[in-house]
N, C-alpha and C positions, 0 to 999 in steps of 0.2 A: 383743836385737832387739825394738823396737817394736810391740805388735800391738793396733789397735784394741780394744776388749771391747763395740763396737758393731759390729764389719763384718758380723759373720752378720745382723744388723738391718737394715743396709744394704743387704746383700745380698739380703735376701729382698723389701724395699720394691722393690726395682729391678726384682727379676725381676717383684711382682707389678705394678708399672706399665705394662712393656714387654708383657704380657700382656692387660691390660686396653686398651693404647693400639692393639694390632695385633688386636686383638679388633671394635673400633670401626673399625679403618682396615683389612679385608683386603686392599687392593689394593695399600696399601704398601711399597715397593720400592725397594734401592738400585741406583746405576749401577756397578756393578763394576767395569766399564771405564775409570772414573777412578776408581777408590779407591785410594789411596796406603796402604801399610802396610811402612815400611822393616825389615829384618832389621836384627834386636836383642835380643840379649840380657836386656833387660829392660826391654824398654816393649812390651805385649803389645794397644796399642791402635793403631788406625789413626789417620793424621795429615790425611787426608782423606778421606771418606765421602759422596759426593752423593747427594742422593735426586732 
């Protein structure tokens, strides 16, 4: 099986981005109430997210 030898780099860029972007934006919010996320075995992301 395939495994990046970047993903923990990836990893940590992302979170520090999302950190830094909700840091900047506190009010930032999504609509829950339309957010799509179908049950699945392995796709662990939502297919719609509105903000």
């Amino acid at each position: 099986m395939h495994f990046c030898i970047g993903a923990h780099l990836a990893r940590m860029e992302v979170t520090e981005a999302v950190r830094t972007f909700l840091a900047r934006m506190p009010k930032f919010s999504f609509d829950m109430d339309k957010a799509v996320r179908p049950a699945s075995s392995f796709q662990w992301s939502w297919n719609v997210l509105p903000w």
